[in-house]
BAVEXTOR-578806 format. One line per 3 residues: number of its first residue (from 0); their letters; for each residue x, z, y of N, C-alpha, C. Coordinates in steps of 0.05 Angstrom, whole numbers. Example, Ala and Ser with C-alpha at 12.3 -4.5 7.8 and 13.67 -1.06 7.14 Angstrom:
BEGIN
0	AS	264/156/-114/246/156/-90/264/156/-66 ~ 257/142/-45/273/143/-21/258/157/1
This chain:
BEGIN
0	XXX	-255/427/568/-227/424/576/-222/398/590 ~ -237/376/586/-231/353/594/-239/355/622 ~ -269/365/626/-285/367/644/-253/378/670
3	XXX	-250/400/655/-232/418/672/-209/400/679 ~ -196/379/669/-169/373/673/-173/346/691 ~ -207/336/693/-207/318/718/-213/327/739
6	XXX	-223/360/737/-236/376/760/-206/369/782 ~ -191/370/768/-162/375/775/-152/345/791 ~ -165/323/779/-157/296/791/-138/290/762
9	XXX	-140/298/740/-121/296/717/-130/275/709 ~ -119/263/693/-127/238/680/-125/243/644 ~ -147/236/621/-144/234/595/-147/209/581
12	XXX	-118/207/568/-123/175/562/-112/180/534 ~ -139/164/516/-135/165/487/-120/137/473 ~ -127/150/451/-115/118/439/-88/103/461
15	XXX	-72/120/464/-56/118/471/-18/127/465 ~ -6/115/455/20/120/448/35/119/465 ~ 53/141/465/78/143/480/98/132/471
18	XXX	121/115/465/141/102/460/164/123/462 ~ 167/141/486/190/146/489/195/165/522 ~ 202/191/518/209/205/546/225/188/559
21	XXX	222/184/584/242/177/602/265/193/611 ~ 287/191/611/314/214/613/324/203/644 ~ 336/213/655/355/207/672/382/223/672
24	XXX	400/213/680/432/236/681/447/239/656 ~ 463/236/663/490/238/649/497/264/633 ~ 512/279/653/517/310/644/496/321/643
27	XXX	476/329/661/451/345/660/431/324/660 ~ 411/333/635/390/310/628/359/326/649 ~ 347/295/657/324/313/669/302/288/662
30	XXX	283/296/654/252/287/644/245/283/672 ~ 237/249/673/215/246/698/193/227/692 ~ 177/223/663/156/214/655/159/208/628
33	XXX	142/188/624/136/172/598/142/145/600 ~ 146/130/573/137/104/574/123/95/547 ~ 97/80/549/83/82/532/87/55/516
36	XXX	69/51/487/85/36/472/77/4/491 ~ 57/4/504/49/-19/525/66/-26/535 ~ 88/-7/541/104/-19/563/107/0/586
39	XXX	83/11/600/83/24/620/82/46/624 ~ 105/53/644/112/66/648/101/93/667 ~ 102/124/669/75/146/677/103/155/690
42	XXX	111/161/714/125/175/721/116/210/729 ~ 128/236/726/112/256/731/135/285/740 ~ 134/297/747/152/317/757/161/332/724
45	XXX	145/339/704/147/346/687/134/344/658 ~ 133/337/637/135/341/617/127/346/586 ~ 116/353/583/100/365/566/101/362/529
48	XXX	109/363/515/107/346/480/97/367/469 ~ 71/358/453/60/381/444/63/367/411 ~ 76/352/407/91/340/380/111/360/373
51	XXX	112/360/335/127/376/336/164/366/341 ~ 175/394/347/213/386/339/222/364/335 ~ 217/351/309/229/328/295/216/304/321
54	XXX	198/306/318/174/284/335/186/278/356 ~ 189/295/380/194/302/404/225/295/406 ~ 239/303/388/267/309/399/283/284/391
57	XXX	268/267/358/280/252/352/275/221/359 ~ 250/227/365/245/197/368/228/194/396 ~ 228/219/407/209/212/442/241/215/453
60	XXX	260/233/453/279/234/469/293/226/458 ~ 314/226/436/332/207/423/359/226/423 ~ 368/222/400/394/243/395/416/245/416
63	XXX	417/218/433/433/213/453/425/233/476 ~ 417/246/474/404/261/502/396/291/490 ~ 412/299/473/402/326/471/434/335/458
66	XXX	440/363/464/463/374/450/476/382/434 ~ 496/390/419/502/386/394/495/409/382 ~ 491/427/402/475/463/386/439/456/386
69	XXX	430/442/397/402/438/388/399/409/364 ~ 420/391/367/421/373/341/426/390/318 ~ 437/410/309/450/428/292/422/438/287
72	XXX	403/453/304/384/468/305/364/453/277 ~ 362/424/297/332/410/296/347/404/263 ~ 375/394/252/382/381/224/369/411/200
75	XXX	372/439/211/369/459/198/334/462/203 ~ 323/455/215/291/460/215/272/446/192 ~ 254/466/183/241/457/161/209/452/167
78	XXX	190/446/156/163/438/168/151/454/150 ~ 123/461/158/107/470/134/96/446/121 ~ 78/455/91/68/434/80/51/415/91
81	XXX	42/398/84/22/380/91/1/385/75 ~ -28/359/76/-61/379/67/-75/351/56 ~ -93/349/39/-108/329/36/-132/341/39
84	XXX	-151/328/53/-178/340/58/-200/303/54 ~ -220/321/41/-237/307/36/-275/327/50 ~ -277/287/59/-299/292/72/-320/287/66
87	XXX	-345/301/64/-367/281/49/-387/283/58 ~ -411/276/59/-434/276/73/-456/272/37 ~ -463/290/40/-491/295/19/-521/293/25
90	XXX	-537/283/5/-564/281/8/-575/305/-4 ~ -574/331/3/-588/350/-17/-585/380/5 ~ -604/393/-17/-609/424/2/-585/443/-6
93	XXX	-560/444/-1/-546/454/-5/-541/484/-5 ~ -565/495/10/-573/518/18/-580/533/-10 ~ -592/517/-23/-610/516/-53/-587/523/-75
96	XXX	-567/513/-64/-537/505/-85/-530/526/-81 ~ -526/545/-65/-519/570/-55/-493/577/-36 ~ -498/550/-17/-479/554/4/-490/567/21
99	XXX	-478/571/41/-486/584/78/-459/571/94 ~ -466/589/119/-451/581/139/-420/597/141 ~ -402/606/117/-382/618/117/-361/603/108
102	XXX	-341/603/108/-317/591/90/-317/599/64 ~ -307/584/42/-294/584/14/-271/590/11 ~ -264/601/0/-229/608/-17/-229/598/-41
105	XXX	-234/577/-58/-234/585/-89/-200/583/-88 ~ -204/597/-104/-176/615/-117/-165/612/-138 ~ -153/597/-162/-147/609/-188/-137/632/-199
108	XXX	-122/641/-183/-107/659/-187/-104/679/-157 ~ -98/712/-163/-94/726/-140/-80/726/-126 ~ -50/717/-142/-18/712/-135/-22/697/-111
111	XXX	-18/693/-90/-17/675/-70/15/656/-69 ~ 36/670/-82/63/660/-87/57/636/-106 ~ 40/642/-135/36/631/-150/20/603/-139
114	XXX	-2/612/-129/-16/586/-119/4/564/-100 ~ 17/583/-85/40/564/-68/49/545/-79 ~ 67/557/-95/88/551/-114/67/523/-136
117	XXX	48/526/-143/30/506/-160/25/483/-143 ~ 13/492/-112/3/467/-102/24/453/-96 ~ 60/461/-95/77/440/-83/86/424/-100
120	XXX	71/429/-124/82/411/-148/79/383/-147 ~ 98/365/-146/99/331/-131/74/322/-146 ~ 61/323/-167/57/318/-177/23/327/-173
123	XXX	9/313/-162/-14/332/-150/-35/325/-172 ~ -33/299/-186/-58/293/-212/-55/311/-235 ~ -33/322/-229/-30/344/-267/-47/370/-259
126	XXX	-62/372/-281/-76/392/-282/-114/388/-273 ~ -128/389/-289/-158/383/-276/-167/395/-244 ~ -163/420/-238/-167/430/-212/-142/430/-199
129	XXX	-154/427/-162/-125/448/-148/-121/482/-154 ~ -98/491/-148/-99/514/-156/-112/527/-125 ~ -118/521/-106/-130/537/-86/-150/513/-65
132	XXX	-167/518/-59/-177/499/-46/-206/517/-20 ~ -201/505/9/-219/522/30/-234/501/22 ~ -260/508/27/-287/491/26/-304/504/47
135	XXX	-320/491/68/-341/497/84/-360/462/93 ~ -387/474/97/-399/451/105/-406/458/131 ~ -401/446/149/-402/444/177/-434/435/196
138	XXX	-447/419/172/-482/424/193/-494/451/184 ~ -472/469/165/-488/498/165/-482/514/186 ~ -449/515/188/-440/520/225/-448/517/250
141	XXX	-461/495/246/-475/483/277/-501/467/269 ~ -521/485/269/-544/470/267/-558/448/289 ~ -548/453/309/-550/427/327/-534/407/308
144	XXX	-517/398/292/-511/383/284/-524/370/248 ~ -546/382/243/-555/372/221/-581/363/230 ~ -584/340/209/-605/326/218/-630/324/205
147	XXX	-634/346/187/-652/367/166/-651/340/140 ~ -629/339/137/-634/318/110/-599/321/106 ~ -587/309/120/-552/303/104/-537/321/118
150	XXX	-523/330/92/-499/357/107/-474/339/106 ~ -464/350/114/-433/346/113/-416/364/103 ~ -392/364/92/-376/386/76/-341/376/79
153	XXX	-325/391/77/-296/393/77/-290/402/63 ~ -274/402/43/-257/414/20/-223/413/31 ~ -204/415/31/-180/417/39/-162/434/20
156	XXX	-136/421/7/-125/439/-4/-94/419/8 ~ -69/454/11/-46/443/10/-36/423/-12 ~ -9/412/-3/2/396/-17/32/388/-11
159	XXX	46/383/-30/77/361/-31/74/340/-18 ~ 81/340/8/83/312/22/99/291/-2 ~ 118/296/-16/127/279/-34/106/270/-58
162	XXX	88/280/-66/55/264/-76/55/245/-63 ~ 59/234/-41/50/211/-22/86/193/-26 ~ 105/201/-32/122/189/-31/122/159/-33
165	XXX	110/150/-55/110/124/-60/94/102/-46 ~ 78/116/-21/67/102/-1/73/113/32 ~ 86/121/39/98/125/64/100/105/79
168	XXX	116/75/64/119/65/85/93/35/82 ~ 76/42/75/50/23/72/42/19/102 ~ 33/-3/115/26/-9/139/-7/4/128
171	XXX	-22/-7/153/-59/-6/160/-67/-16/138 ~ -62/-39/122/-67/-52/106/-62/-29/69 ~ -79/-14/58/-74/9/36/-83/-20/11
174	XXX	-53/-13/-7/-50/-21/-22/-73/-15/-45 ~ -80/-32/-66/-93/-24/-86/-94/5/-103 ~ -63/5/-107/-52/35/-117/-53/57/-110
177	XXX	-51/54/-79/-65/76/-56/-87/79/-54 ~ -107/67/-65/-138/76/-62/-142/79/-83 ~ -139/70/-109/-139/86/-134/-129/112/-141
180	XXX	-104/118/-130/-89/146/-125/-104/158/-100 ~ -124/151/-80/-143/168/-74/-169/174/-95 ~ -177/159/-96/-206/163/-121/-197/180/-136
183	XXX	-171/178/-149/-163/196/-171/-158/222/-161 ~ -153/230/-128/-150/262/-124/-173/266/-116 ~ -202/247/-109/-227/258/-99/-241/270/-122
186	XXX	-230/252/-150/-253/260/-172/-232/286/-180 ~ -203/298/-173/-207/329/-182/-213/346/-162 ~ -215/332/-136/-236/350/-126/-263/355/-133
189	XXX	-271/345/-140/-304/345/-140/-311/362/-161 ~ -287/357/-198/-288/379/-210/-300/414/-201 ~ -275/413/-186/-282/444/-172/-305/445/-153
192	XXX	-314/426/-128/-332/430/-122/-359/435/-134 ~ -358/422/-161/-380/428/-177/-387/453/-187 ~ -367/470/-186/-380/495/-197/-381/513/-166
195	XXX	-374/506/-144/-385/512/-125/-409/507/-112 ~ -418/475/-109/-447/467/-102/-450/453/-134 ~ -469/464/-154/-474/443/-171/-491/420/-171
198	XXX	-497/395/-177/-500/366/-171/-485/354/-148 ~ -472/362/-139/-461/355/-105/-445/320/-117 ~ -430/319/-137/-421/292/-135/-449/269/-137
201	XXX	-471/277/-145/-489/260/-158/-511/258/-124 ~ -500/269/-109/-516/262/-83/-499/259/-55 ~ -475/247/-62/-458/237/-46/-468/216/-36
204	XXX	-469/214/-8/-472/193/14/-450/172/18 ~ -435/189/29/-410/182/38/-379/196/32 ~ -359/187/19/-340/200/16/-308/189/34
207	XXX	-289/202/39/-266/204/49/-247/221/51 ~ -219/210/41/-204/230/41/-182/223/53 ~ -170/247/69/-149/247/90/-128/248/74
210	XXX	-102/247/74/-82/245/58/-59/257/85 ~ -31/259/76/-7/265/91/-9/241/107 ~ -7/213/104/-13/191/123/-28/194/138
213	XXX	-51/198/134/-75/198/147/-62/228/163 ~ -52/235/166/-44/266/188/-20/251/203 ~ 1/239/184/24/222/209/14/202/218
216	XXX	-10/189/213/-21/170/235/-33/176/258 ~ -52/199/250/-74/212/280/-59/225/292 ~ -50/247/281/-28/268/294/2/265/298
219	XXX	11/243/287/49/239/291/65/273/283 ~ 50/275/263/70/291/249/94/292/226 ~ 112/306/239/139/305/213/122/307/181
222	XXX	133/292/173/126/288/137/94/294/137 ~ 70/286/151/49/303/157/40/332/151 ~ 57/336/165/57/374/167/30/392/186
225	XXX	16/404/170/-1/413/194/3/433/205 ~ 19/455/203/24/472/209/47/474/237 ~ 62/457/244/91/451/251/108/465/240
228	XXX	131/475/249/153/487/238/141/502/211 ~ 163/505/193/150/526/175/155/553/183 ~ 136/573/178/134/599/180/146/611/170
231	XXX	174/608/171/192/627/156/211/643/181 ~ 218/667/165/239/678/194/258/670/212 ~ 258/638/201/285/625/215/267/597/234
234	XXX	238/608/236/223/581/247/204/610/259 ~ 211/628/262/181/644/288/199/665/305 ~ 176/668/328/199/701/340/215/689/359
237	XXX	237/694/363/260/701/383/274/666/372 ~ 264/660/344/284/650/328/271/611/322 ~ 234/608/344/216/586/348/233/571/363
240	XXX	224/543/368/231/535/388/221/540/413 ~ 228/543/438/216/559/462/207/537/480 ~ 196/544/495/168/525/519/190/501/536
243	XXX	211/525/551/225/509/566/258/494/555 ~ 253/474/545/283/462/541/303/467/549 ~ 332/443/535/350/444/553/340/430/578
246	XXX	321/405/579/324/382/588/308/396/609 ~ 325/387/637/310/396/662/285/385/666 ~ 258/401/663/233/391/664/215/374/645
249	XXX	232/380/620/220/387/605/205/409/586 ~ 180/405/572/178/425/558/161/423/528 ~ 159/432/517/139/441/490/120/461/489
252	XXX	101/460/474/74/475/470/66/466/442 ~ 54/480/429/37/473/397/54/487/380 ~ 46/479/353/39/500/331/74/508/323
255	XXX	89/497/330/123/497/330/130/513/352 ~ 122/530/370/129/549/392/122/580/384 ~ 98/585/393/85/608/382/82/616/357
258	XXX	62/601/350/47/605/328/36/579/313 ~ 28/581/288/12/563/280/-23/563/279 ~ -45/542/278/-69/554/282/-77/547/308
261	XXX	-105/545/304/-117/540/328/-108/560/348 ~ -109/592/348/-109/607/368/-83/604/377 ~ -61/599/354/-27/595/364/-20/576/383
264	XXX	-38/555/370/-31/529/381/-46/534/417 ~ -68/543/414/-77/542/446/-69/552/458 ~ -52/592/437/-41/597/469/-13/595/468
267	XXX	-3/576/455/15/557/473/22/548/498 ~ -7/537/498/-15/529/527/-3/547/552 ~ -15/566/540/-13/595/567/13/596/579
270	XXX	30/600/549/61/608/561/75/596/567 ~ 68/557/558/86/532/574/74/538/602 ~ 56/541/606/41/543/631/54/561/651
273	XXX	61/584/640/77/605/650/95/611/660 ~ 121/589/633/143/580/641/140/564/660 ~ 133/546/671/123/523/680/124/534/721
276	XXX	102/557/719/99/563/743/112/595/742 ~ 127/598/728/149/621/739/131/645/742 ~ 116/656/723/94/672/733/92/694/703
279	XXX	79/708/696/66/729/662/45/708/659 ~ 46/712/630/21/701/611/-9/714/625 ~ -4/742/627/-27/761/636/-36/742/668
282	XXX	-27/732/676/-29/724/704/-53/696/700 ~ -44/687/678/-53/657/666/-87/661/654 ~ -87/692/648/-117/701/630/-126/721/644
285	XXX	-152/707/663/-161/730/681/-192/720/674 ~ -210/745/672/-241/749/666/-254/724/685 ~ -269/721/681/-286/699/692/-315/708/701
288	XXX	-327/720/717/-346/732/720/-377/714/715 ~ -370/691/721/-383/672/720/-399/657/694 ~ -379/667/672/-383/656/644/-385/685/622
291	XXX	-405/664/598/-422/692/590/-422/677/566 ~ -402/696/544/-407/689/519/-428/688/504 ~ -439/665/487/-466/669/474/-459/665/443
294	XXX	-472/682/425/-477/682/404/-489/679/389 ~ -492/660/372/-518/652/360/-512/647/324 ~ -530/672/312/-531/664/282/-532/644/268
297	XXX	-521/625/256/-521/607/244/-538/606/229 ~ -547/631/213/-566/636/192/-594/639/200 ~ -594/639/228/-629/657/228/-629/640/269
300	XXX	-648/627/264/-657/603/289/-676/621/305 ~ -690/639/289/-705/665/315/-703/662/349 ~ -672/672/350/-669/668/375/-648/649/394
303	XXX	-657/631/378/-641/598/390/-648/585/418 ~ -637/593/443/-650/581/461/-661/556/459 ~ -687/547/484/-696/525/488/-679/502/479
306	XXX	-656/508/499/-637/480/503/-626/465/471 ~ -627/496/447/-614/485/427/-642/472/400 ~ -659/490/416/-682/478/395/-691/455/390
309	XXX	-686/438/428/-698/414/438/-669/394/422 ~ -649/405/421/-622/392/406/-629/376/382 ~ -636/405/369/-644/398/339/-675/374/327
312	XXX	-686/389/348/-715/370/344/-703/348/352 ~ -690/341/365/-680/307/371/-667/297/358 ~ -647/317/344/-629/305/322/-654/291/291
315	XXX	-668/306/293/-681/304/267/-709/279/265 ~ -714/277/302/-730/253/303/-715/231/300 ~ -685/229/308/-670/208/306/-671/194/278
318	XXX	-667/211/260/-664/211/234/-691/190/218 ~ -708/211/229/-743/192/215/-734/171/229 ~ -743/166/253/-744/140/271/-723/119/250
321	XXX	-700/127/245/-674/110/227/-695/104/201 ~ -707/125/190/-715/120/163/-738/93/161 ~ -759/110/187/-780/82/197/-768/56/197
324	XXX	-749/58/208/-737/24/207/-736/12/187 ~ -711/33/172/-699/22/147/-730/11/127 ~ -746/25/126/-759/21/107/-778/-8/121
327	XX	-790/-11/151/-794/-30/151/-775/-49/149 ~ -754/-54/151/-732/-75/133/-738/-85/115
C-alpha cells in the first residue's frame, strides 16, 4: 500500500501528529489541510480522518465549526469497548504444547451476553481468569517469521476502559502502581494460558502488555476503543456516521463508518474513495489480471516456494550467528 501511494507521488509520514484541521468560512465551513503538532502546516484540496467521531470532530475540528444537529449526534454516540493484549515471546516447542496455526476462543461460558456482561466488570482483578480470551501465536501464521527457536504469542481479552480509570491521565513516565496493576493482569493471564500451552509462563522471554492507554497513545482513540463507534443499531446502517461531512471537503473512513474490523475498516477506504470521486464502489474494485493469489499452508512447508524457503533459512542463520556471539561474550 505504501509502495502504491508513492507510485502516486504521495507522501507517508509517521510519527507524526496532527494538532488540528484547518477550517476556513464562516457560514459554510470548508477543510483545506492540516496543521501538525510541529507547527506546520499541509495544505490539500481535501481531507481525510480516519480517527474515530469523538477524535475527529472534537478535538481535530473543534465544536466551533460543526452544527448543532451533528453536536447533538456526536454528545449521543457511544464507543465500543476497549482490549488489553499481552505479548510474549517464548523459548519452547509450542507445537509440542498443542498449538498450530489457528486462533483460540477460550470461553467460560456459551452465553456470549454473559461473557460480555463479565468482562465489563470495572473491576478486571476479581476473579482468577478472564471470562473470554482470543489467543494465537503468530510465528505459527507466518513461518517466514520464526526463527526455529522463539515463538511469539498474543492473548487479548475485552475490557472496562474504566479498569484504567485511575491512570488516564499518567504522562510517558508509568507510575509504580501502573506497572504493578500490569504484572497483576499478566499473571491472570497466564493462569489461563496455562491450561492452553502448559509450561508457557516458565519459558517466557519476553513479556508485554498493551492496556486502553497503550491503544489512546498509538491509535488516538476515544476511551481506547478498538472497535470505533459501538455496534449497536443507533451506531451502523443508514444510522453510521457517513464518508462525506457537513464540512465542504471533508471526509471520514474507518471502523466508525462502515463497519468494524479489518475488512470494515479497509473497505472504508473504497466508499470515501467513491464519495470522493463521484463514482459506485463497484467502479473502485476491478480484477487485476496481473496479480495472482498465493496460498500457502501454514502447517505443511512441502510446497513453499524458493523465495520463502531462502526467507526462513536466513531467518534461522541469523539466530545461530546471534547465539555464536553471545556465547563467545
Amino acid at each position: 500500500m505504501t509502495n502504491k501511494i508513492k507510485k502516486h507521488n504521495g507522501l507517508v509520514q509517521t510519527s507524526t501528529s496532527v494538532k488540528r484541521v484547518l477550517i476556513e468560512g464562516d457560514k459554510k465551513k470548508k477543510a483545506i489541510g492540516v496543521e501538525l503538532e510541529s507547527g506546520e502546516q499541509i495544505f490539500a484540496s481535501r481531507v481525510i480522518s480516519n480517527a474515530d467521531p469523538g477524535i475527529t470532530y472534537f478535538n481535530l475540528i473543534g465544536k466551533e465549526n460543526i452544527s448543532a444537529k451533528l453536536l447533538k449526534k456526536l454528545s449521543k454516540t457511544k464507543y465500543s469497548c476497549t482490549s488489553i493484549m499481552l505479548f510474549l515471546t517464548v523459548d519452547m516447542d509450542v507445537k509440542k504444547a498443542g498449538l498450530d496455526s489457528g486462533n483460540i476462543w477460550l470461553l467460560k461460558d456459551k452465553d456470549f451476553d454473559t461473557i460480555y456482561d463479565d468482562s465489563q466488570n470495572a473491576d478486571i482483578l476479581k476473579g482468577n481468569e478472564f471470562p473470554g480470551m482470543f489467543i494465537s501465536c503468530t510465528t505459527l501464521k507466518d513461518p517466514i517469521s520464526f526463527d526455529g527457536r522463539y515463538h511469539t504469542l498474543e492473548a487479548i481479552t475485552y475490557i472496562n476502559y474504566e479498569a484504567f480509570a485511575d491512570f488516564k491521565d499518567e504522562d510517558k513516565e508509568r507510575s509504580e502502581a501502573y506497572l504493578q496493576f500490569k504484572e497483576q493482569i499478566i499473571q491472570k493471564f497466564l493462569r489461563s494460558l496455562e491450561k492452553v500451552v502448559p509450561g508457557i509462563t516458565a519459558s517466557i522471554v519476553h513479556k508485554e502488555l498493551g492496556t486502553p492507554i497503550t491503544n489512546e497513545f498509538y491509535i488516538n482513540s476515544t476511551d481506547g476503543n478498538v472497535y470505533g463507534t459501538e455496534k449497536s443499531l443507533k451506531h451502523i446502517g443508514p444510522f453510521a456516521y457517513k464518508m462525506k461531512s457537513e464540512i465542504e471537503n471533508f471526509y471520514l473512513c474507518g471502523a466508525s463508518t462502515v463497519s468494524h474490523g479489518v475488512a470494515g475498516a479497509s473497505y472504508s477506504g473504497v466508499q470515501t474513495a467513491a464519495a470522493i470521486l463521484g463514482c459506485r464502489q463497484d467502479d473502485l474494485i476491478k480484477p487485476n489480471k496481473e496479480q495472482h493469489l498465493r496460498i500457502f499452508d501454514a502447517e505443511d512447508d512441502t510446497n513453499y516456494p524458493d523465495w520463502m524457503q531462502k526467507k526462513i533459512a536466513l531467518k534461522k542463520t541469523k539466530l545461530a550467528s546471534k547465539d555464536v556471539f553471545t556465547s563467545a561474550n
